[in-house]
Structure formats: C-alpha cells, structure tokens
C-alpha positions as CSV (number, residue, x, y, z in Angstrom):
1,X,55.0,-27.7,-41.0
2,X,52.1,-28.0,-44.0
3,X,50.1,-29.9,-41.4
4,X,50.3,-26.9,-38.8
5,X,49.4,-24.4,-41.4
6,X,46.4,-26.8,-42.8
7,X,45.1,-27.6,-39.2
8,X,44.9,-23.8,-37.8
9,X,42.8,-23.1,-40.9
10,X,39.2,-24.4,-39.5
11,X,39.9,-22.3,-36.3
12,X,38.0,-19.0,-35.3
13,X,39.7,-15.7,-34.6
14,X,38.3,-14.1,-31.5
15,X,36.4,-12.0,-33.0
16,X,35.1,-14.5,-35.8
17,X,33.6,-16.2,-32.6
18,X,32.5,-13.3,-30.7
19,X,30.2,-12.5,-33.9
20,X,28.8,-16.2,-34.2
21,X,27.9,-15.7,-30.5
22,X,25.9,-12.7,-30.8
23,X,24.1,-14.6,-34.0
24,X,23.6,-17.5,-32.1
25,X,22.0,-15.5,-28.8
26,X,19.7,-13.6,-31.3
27,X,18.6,-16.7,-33.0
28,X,17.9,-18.2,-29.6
29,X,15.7,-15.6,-28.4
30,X,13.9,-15.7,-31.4
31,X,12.5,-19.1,-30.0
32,X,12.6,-22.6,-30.9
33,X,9.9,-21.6,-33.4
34,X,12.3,-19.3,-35.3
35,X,13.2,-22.3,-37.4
36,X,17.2,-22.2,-36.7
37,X,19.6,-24.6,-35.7
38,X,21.4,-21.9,-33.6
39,X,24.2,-24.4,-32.6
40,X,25.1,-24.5,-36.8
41,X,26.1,-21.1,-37.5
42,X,29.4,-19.8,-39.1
43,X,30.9,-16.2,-39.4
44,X,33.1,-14.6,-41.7
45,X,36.5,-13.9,-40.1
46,X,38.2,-10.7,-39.4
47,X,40.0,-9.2,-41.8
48,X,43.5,-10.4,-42.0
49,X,46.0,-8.1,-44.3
50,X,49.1,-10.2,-44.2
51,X,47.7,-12.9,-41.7
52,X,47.6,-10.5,-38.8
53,X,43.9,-10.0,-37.7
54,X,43.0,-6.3,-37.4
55,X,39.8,-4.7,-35.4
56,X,36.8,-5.7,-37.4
57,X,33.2,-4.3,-37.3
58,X,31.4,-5.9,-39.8
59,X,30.9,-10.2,-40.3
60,X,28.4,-12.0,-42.1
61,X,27.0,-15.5,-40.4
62,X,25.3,-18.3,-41.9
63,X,22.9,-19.9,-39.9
64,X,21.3,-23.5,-40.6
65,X,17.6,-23.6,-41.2
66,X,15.9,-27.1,-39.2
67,X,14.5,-27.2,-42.7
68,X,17.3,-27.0,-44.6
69,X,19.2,-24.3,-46.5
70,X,20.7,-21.2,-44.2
71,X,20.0,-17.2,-43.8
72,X,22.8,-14.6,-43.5
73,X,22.9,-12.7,-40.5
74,X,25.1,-9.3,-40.5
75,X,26.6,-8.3,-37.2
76,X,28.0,-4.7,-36.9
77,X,30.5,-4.0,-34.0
78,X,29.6,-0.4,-32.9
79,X,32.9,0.0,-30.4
80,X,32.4,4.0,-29.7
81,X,28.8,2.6,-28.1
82,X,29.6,-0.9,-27.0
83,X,26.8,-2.3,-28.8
84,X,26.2,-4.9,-31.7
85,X,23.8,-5.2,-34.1
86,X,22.6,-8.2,-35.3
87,X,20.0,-8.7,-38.7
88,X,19.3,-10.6,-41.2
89,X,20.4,-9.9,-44.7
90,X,19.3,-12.7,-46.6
91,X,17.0,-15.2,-46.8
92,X,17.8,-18.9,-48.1
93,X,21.4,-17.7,-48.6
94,X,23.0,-20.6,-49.0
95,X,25.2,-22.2,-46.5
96,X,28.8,-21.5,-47.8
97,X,30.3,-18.1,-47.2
98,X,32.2,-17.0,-50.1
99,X,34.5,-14.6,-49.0
C-alpha cells in the first residue's frame, strides 16, 4: 500500500498540468531566443483540502533557464471569461517550489 501512496505522489492533477501547458505555450512563443527549456517546467498543484482537489485559479511554475537557474511564472485561471493569464513573477527563482 506505502508504495501506491509514494508512487502517485510525482503525478500531476489535471489542472497542475493544464497550468504547466499554458506556461510551456507562452515560453514557446516567446522564441528559442527567450532562453527557456520550455519542456522543464513544473507547477504548483491544486489545492487539495483533505486530498480531494478543488477548482483552482491560481499556480506558480518554474521554468528551467538553458543557462541555468529557473523563473516563476504565475498563471491565473479566469473561468467567468475562459481565459488565462500567464506572467512572470520572478526572476532566477530558484528551481524548487516550496509550497
């Protein structure tokens, strides 16, 4: 049973990956100039009280830097409009999200 529990932790919820795909499409069209590895990025997950996902508007993504280091990326799900926003928030972040 441990093993189950350990192994499901390194998967996305949907909407953990629905936010690293909107990061990863606006790093893309940023150009291969941009400087980002848009196939190393990473989201936040949605929140969870009591392990049950709820509807979540707001994730932070790291995404790798060719150079090194990463940026954070906020996404905001705006669900009334059916749009998302996507911007970075920091620069040289760090690579780990914290929370």
């Amino acid at each position: 049973m441990l093993a189950l529990v350990a192994g499901g932790c390194g998967l996305e919820d949907p909407q953990q990956e629905a936010a690293r795909e909107e990061v990863q499409a606006h790093v893309r069209a940023l150009g291969p100039n941009s400087g980002y590895d848009a196939d190393d990025a990473h989201c936040t997950g949605a929140a969870s009280p009591w392990f049950r996902p709820v509807e979540t508007d707001q994730f932070t993504c790291a995404v790798r830097l060719k150079e090194g280091g990463c940026d954070w990326f906020g996404v905001a799900v705006d669900r009334e409009r059916s749009r998302v926003l996507v911007r970075r928030v920091e620069r040289d972040a760090g690579c780990t999200l914290g929370f």
